[in-house]
PyMOL commands that place a pseudoatom at each C-alpha (Angstrom):
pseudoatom trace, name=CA, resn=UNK, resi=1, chain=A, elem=C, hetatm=0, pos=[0.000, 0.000, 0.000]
pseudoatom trace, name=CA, resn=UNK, resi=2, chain=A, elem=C, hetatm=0, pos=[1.380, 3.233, -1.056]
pseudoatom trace, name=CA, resn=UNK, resi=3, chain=A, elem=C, hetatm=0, pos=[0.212, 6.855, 0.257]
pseudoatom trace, name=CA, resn=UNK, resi=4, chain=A, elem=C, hetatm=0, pos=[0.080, 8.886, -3.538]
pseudoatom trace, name=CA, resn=UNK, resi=5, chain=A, elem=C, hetatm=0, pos=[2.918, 10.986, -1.857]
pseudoatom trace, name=CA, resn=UNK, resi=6, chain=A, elem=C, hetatm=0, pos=[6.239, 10.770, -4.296]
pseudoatom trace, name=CA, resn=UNK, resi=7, chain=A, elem=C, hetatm=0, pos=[9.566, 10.481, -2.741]
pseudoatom trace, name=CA, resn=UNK, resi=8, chain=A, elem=C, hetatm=0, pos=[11.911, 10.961, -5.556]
pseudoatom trace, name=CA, resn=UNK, resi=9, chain=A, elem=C, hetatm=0, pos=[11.925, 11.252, -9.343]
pseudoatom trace, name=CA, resn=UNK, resi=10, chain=A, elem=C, hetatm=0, pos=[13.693, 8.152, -11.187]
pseudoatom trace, name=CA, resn=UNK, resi=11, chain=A, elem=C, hetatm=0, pos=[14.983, 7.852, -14.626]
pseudoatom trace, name=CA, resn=UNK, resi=12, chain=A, elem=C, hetatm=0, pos=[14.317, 4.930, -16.856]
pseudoatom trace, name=CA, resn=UNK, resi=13, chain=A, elem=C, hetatm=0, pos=[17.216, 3.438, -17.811]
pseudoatom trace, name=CA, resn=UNK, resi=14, chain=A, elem=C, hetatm=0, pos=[16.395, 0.306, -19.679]
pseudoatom trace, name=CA, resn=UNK, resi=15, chain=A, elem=C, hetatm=0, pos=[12.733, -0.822, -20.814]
pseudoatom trace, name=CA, resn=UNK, resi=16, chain=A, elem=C, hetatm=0, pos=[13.338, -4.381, -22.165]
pseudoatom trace, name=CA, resn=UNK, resi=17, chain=A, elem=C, hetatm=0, pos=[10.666, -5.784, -24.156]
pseudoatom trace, name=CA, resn=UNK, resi=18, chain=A, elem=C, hetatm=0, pos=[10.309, -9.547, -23.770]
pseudoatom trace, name=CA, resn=UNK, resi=19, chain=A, elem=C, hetatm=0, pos=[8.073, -12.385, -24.948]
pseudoatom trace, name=CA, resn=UNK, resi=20, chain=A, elem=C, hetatm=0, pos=[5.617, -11.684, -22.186]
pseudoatom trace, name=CA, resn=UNK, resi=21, chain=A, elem=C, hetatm=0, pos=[6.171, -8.135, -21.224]
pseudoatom trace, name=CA, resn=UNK, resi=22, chain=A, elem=C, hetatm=0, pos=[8.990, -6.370, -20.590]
pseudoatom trace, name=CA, resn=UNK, resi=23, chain=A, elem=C, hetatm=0, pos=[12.077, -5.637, -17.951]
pseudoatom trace, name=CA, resn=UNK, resi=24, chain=A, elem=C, hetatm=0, pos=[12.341, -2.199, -16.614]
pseudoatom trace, name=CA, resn=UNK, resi=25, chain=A, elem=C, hetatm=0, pos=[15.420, -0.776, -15.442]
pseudoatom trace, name=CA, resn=UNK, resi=26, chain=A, elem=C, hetatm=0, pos=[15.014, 2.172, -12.849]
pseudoatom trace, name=CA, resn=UNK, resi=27, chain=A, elem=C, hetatm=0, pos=[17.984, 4.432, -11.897]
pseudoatom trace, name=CA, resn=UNK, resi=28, chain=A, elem=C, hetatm=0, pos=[17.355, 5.961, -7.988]
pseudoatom trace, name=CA, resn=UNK, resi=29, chain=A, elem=C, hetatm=0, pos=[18.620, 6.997, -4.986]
pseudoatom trace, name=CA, resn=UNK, resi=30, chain=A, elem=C, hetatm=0, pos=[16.303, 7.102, -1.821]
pseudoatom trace, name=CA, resn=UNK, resi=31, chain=A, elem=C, hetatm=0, pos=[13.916, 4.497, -2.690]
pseudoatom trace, name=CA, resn=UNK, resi=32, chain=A, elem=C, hetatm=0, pos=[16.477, 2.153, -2.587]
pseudoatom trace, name=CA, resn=UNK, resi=33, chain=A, elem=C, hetatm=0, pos=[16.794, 3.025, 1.094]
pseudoatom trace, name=CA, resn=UNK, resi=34, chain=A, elem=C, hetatm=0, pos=[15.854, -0.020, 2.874]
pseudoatom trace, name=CA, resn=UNK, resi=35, chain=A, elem=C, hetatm=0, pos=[14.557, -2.196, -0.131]
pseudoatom trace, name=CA, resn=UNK, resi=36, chain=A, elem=C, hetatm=0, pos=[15.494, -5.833, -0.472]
pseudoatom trace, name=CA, resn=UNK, resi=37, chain=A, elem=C, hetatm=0, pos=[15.073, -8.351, -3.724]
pseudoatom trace, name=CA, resn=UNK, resi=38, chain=A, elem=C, hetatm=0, pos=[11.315, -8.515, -4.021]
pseudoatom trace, name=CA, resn=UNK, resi=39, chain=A, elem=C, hetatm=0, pos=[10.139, -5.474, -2.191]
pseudoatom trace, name=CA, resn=UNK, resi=40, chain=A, elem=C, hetatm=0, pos=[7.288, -3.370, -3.791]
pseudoatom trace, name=CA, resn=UNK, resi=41, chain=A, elem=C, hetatm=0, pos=[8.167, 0.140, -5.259]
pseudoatom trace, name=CA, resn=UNK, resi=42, chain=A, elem=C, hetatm=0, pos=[5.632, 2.148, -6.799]
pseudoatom trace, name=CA, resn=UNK, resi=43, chain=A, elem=C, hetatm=0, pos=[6.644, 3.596, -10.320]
pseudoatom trace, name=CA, resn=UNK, resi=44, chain=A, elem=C, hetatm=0, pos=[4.137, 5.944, -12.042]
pseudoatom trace, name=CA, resn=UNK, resi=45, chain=A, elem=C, hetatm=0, pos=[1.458, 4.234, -9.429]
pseudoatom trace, name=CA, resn=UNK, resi=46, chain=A, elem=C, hetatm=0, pos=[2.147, 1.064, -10.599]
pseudoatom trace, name=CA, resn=UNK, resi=47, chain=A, elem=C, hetatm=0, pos=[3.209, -1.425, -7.966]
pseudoatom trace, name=CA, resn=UNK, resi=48, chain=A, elem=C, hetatm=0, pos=[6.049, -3.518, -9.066]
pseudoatom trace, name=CA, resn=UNK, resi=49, chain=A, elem=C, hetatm=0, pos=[8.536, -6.299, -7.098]
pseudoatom trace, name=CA, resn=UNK, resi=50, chain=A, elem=C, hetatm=0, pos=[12.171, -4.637, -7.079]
pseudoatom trace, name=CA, resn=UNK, resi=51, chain=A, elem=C, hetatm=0, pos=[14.740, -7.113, -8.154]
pseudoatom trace, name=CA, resn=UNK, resi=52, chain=A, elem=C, hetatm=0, pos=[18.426, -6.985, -9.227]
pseudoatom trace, name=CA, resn=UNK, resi=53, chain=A, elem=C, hetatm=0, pos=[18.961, -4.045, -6.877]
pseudoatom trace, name=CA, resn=UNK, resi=54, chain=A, elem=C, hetatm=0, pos=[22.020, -2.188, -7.290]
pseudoatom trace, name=CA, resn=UNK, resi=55, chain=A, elem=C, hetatm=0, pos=[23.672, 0.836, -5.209]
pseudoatom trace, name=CA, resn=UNK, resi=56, chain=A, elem=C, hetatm=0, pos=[21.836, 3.505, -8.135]
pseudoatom trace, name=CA, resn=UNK, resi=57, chain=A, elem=C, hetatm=0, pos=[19.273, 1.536, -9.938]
pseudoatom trace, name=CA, resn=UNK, resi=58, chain=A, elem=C, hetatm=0, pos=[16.503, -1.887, -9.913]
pseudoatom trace, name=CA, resn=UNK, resi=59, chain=A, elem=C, hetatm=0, pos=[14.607, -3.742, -12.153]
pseudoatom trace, name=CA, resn=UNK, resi=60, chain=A, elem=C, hetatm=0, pos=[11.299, -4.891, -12.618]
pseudoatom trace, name=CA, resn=UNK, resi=61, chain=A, elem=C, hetatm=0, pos=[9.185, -7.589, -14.528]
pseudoatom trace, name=CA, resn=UNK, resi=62, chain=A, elem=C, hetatm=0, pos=[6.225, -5.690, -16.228]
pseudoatom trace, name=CA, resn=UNK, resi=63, chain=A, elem=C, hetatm=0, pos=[3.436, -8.711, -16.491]
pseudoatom trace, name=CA, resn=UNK, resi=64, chain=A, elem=C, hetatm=0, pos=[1.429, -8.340, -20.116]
pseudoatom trace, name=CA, resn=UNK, resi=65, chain=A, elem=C, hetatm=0, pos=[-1.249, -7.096, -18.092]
pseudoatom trace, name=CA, resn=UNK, resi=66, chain=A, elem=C, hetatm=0, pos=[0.640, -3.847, -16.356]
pseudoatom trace, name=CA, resn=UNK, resi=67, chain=A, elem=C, hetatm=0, pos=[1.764, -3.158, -20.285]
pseudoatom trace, name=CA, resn=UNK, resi=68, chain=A, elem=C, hetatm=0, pos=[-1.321, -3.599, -21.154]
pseudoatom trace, name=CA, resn=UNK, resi=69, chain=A, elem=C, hetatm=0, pos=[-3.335, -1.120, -18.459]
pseudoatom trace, name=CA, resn=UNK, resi=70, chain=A, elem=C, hetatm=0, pos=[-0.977, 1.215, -17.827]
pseudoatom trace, name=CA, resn=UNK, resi=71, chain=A, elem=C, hetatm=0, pos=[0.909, 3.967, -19.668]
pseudoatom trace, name=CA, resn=UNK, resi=72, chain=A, elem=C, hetatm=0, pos=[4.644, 1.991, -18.546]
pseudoatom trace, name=CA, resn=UNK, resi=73, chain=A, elem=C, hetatm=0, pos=[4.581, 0.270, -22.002]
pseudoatom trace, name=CA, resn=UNK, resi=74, chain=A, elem=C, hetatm=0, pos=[5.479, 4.380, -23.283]
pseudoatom trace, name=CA, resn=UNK, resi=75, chain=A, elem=C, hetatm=0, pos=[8.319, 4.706, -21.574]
pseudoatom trace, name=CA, resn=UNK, resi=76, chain=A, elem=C, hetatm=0, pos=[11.998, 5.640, -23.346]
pseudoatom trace, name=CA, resn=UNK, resi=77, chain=A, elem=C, hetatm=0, pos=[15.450, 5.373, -21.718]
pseudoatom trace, name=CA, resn=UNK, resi=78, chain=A, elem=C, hetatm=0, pos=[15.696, 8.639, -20.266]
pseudoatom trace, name=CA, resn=UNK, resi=79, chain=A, elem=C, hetatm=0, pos=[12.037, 9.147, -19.294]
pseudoatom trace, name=CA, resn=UNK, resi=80, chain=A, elem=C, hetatm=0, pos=[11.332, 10.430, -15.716]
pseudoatom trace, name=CA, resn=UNK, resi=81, chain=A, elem=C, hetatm=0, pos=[8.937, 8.104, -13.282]
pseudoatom trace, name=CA, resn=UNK, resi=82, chain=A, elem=C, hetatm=0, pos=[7.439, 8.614, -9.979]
pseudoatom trace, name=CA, resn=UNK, resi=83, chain=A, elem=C, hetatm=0, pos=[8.800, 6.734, -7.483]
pseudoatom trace, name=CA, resn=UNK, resi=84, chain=A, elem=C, hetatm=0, pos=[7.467, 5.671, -3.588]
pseudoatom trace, name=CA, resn=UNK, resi=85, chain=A, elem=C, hetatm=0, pos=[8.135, 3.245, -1.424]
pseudoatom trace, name=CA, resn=UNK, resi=86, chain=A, elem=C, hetatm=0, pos=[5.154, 1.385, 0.585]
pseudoatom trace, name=CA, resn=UNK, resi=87, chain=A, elem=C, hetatm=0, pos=[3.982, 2.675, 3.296]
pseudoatom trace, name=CA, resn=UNK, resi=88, chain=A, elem=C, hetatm=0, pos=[5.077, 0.991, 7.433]
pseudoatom trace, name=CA, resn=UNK, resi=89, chain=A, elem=C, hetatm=0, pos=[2.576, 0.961, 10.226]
pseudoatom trace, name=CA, resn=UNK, resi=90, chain=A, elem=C, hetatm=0, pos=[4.484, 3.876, 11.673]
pseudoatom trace, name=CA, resn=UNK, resi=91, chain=A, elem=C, hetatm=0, pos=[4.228, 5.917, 8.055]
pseudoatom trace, name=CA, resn=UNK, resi=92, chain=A, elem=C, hetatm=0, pos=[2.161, 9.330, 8.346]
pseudoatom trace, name=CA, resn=UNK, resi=93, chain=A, elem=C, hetatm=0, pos=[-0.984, 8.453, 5.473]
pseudoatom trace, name=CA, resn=UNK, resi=94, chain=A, elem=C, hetatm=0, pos=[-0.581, 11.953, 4.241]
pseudoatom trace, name=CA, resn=UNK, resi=95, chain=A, elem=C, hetatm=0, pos=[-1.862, 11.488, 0.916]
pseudoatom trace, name=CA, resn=UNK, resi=96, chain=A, elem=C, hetatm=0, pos=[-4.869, 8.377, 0.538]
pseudoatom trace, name=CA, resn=UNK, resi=97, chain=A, elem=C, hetatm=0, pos=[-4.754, 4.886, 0.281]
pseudoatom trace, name=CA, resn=UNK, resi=98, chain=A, elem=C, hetatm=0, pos=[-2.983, 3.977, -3.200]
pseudoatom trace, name=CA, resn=UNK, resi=99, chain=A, elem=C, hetatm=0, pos=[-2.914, 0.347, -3.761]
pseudoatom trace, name=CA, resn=UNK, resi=100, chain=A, elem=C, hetatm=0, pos=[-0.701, 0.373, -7.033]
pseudoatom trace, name=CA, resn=UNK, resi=101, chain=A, elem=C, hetatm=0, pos=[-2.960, -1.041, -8.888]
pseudoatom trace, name=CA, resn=UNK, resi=102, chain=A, elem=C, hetatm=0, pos=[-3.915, 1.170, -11.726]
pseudoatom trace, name=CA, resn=UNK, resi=103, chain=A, elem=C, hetatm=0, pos=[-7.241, 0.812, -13.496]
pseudoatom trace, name=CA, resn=UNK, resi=104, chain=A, elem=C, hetatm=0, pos=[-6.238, 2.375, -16.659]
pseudoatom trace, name=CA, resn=UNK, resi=105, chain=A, elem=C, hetatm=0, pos=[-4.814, 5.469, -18.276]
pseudoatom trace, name=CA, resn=UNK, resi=106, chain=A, elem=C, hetatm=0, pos=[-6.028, 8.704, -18.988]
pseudoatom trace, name=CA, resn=UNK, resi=107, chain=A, elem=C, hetatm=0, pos=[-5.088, 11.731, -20.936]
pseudoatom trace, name=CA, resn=UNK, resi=108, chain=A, elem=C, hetatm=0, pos=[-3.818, 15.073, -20.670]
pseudoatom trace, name=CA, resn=UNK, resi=109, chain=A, elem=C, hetatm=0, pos=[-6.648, 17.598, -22.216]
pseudoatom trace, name=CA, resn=UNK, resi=110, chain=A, elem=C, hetatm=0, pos=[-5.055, 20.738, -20.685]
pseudoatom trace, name=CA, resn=UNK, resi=111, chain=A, elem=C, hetatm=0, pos=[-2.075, 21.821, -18.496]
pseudoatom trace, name=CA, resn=UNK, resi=112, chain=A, elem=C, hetatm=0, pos=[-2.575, 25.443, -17.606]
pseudoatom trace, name=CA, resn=UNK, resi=113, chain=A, elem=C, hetatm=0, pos=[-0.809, 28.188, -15.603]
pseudoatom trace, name=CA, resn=UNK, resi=114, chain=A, elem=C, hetatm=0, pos=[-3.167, 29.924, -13.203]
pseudoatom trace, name=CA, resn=UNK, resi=115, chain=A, elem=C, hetatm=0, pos=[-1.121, 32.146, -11.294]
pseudoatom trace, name=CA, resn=UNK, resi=116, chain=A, elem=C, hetatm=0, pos=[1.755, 31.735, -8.645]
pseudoatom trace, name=CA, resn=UNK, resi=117, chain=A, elem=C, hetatm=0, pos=[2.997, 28.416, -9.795]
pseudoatom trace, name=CA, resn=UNK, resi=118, chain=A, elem=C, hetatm=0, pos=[0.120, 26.698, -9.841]
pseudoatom trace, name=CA, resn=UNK, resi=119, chain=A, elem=C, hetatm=0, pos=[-1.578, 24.745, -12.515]
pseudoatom trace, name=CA, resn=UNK, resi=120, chain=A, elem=C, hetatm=0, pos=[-5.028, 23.749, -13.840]
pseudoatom trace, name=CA, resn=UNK, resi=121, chain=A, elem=C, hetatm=0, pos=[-5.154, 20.137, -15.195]
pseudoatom trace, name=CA, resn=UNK, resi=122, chain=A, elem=C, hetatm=0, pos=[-7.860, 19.019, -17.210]
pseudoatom trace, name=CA, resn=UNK, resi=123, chain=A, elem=C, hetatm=0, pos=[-8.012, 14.651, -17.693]
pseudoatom trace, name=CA, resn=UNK, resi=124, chain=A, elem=C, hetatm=0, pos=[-10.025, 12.960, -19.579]
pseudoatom trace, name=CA, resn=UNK, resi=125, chain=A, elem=C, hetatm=0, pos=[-11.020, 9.456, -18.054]
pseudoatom trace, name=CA, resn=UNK, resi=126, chain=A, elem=C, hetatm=0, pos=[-12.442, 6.181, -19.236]
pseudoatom trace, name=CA, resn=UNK, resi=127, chain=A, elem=C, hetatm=0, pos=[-16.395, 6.189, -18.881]
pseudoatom trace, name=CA, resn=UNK, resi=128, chain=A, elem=C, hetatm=0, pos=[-15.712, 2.943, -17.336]
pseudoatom trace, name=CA, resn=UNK, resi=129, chain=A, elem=C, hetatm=0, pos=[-14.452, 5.199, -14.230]
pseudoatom trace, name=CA, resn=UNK, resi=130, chain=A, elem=C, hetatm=0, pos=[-16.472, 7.778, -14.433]
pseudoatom trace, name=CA, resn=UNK, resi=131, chain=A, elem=C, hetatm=0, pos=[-18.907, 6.625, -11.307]
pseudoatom trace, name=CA, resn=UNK, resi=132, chain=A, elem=C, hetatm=0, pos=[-16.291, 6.660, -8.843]
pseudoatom trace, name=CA, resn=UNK, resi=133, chain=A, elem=C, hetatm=0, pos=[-14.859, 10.212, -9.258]
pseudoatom trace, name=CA, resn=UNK, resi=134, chain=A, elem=C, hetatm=0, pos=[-16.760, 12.751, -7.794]
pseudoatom trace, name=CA, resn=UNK, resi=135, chain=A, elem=C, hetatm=0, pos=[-15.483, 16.450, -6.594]
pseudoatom trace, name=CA, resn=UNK, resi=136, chain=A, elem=C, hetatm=0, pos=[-13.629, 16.823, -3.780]
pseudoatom trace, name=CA, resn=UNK, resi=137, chain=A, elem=C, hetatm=0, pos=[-12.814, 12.932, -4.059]
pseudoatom trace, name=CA, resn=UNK, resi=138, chain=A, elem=C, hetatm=0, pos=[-8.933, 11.329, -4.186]
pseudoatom trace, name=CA, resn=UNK, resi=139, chain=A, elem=C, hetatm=0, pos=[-7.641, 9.931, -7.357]
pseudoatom trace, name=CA, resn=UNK, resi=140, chain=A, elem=C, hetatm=0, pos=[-4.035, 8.887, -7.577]
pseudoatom trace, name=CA, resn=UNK, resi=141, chain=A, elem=C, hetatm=0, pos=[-2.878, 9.725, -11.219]
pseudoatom trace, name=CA, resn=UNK, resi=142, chain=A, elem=C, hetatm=0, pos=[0.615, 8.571, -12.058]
pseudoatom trace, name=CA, resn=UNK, resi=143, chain=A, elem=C, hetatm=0, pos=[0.828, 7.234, -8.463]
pseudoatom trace, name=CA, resn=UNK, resi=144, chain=A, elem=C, hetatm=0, pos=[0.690, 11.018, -7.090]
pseudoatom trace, name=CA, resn=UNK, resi=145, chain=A, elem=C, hetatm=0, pos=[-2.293, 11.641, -4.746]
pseudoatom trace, name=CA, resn=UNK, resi=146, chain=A, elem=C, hetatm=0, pos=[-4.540, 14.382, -5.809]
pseudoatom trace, name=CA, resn=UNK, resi=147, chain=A, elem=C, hetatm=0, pos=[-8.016, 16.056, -5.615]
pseudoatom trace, name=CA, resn=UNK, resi=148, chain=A, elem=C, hetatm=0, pos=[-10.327, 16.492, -7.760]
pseudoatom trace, name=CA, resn=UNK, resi=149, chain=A, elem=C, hetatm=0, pos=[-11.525, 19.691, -7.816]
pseudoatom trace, name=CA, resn=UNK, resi=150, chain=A, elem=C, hetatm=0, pos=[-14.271, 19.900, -10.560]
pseudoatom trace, name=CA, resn=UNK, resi=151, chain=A, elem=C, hetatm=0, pos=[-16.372, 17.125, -12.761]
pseudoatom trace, name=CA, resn=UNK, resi=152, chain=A, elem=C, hetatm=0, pos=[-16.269, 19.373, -15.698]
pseudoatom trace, name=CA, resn=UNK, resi=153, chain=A, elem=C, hetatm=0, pos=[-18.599, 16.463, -17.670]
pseudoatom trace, name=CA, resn=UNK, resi=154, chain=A, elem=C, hetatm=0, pos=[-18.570, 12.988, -17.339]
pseudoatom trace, name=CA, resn=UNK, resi=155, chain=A, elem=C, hetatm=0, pos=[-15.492, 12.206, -18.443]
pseudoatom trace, name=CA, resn=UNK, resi=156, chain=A, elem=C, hetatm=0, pos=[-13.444, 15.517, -18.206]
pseudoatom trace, name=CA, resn=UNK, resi=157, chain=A, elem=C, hetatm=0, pos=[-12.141, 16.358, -14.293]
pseudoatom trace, name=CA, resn=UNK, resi=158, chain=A, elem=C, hetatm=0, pos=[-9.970, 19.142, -13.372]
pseudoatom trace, name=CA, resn=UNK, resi=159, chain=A, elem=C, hetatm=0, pos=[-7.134, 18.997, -10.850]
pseudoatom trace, name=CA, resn=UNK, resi=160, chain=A, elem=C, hetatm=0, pos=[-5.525, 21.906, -9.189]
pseudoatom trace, name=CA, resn=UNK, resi=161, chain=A, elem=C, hetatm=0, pos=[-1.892, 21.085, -8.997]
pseudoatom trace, name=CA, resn=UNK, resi=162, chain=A, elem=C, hetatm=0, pos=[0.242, 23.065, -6.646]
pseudoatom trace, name=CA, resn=UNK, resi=163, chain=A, elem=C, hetatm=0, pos=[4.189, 24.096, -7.064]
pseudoatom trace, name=CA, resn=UNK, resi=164, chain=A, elem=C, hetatm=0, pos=[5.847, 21.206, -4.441]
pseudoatom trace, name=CA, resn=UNK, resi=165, chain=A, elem=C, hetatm=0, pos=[3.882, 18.877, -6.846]
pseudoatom trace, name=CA, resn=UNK, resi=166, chain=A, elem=C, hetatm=0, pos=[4.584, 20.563, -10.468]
pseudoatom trace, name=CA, resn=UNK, resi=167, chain=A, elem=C, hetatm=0, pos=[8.716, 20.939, -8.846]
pseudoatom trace, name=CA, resn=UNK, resi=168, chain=A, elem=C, hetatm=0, pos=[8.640, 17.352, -7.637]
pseudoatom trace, name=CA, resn=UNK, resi=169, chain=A, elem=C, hetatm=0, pos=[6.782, 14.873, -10.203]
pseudoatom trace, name=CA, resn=UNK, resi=170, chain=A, elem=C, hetatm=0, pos=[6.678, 14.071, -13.734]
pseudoatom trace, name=CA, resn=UNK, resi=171, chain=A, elem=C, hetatm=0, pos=[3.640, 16.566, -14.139]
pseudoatom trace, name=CA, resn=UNK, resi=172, chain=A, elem=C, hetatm=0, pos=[6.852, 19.535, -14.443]
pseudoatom trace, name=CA, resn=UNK, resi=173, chain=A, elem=C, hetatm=0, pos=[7.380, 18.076, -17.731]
pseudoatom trace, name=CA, resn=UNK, resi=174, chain=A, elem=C, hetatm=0, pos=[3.820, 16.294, -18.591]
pseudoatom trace, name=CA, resn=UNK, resi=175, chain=A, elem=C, hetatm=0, pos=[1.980, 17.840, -21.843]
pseudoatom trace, name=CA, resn=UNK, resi=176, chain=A, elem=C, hetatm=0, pos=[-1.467, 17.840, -23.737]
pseudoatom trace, name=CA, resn=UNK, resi=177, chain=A, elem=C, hetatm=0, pos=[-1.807, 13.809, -25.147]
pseudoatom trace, name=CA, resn=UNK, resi=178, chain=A, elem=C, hetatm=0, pos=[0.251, 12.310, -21.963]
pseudoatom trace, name=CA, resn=UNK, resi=179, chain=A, elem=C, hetatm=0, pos=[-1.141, 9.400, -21.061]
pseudoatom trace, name=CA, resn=UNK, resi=180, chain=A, elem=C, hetatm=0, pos=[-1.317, 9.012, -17.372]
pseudoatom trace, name=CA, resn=UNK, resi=181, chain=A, elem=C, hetatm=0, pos=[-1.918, 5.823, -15.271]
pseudoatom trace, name=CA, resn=UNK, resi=182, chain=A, elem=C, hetatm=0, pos=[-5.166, 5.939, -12.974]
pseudoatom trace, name=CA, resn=UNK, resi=183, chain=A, elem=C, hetatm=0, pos=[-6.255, 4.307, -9.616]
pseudoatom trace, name=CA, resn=UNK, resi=184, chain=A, elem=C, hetatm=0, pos=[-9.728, 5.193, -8.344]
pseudoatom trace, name=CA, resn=UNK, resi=185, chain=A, elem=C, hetatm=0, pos=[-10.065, 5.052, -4.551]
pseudoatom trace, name=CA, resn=UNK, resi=186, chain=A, elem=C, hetatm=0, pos=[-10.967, 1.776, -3.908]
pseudoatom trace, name=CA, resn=UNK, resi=187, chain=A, elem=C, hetatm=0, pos=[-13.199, 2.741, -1.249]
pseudoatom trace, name=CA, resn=UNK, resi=188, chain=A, elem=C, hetatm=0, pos=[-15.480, 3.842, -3.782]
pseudoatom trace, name=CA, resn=UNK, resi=189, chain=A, elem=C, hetatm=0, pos=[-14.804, 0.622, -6.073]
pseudoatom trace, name=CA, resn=UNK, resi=190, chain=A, elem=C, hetatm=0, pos=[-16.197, -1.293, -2.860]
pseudoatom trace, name=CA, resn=UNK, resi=191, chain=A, elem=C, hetatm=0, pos=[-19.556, 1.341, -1.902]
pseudoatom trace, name=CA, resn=UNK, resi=192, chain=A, elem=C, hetatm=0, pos=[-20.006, 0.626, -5.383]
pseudoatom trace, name=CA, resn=UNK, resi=193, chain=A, elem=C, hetatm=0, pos=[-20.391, -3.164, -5.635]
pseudoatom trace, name=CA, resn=UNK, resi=194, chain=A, elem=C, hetatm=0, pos=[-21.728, -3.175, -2.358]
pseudoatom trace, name=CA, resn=UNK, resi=195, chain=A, elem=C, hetatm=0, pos=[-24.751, -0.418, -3.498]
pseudoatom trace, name=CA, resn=UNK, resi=196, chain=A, elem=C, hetatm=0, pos=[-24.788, -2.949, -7.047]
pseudoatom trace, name=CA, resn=UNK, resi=197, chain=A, elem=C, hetatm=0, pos=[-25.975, -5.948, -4.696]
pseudoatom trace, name=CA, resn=UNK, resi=198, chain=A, elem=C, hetatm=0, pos=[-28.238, -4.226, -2.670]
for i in range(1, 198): cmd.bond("trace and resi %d" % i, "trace and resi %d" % (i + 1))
show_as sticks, trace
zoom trace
């Protein structure tokens, strides 16, 4: 379980495509700290088993399913990733619950400066997710934790997106097209089925 709150941006070094998939290599510093063959790192929101760690980088087997759900499949040597570490008993839930399991990707509509370093960003979503966003509900997009702040139709939200999060995560350098993974809160997933049966 991850909190949607990124420690450190990585770089891609290697994405290895393979007969099933692919191996992604994932050059870092802090997440590292404490991580042992097989622990769970989140990259872009996508929860993946570390292996091969070195003292600057680890890899990762990306299961035809992740490649197929999620935007990691897009990713170049050089590209820039989110990166968190799960969360401890003791860990401060600052952000929401983020399970790093991403329901599927959705797409940059707008990016836009509104003053004092803050941005507007406008996402279109799947229909198949529309049900569980509402306004002032979590949504962890490219594993970062964020609120949205308006439903402008059913399947356009907008997302205010301070500095410390423009400075800090691949948003800085995200533009209109970018395909960005998605993970509803699964609270809502759960109401949901629950309401379904009922």
């Amino acid at each position: 379980m991850f909190t949607g709150l990124v420690e450190e941006l990585g770089t891609v070094r290697v994405l290895e495509p393979r007969e099933a998939g692919a191996r992604l290599v994932v050059r870092c510093a802090s997440v590292l700290s404490g991580a042992a063959e097989g622990s769970s790192i989140a990259v872009n929101g996508v929860c993946l088993t570390a292996l091969h760690l070195t003292s600057d980088s680890f890899s990762a087997d990306l299961a035809p399913e992740t490649m197929a759900r999620t935007n990691l499949g897009d990713l170049l040597p050089g590209s820039r990733v989110n990166l968190e570490r799960p969360v401890t008993p003791a860990t401060l839930l600052s952000g929401h619950i983020v399970q790093g399991h991403v329901d599927s990707t959705g797409e940059i509509v707008a990016l836009d400066a509104i003053g004092d370093g803050n941005y507007w960003l406008k996402l279109r979503v799947p229909a198949a997710l529309d049900r569980f966003l509402v306004e002032k509900g979590s949504i962890a997009v490219d594993g970062i934790s964020l609120t949205i702040a308006d439903c402008e139709d059913e399947l356009v939200i907008g997302i205010t997106i301070i500095p410390h999060t423009i400075g800090r995560t691949t948003l800085g350098t995200a533009r209109i097209g970018t395909r960005l993974n998605i993970e509803v809160d699964v609270l809502a997933k759960h109401v949901e089925k629950l309401l379904r049966r009922s």
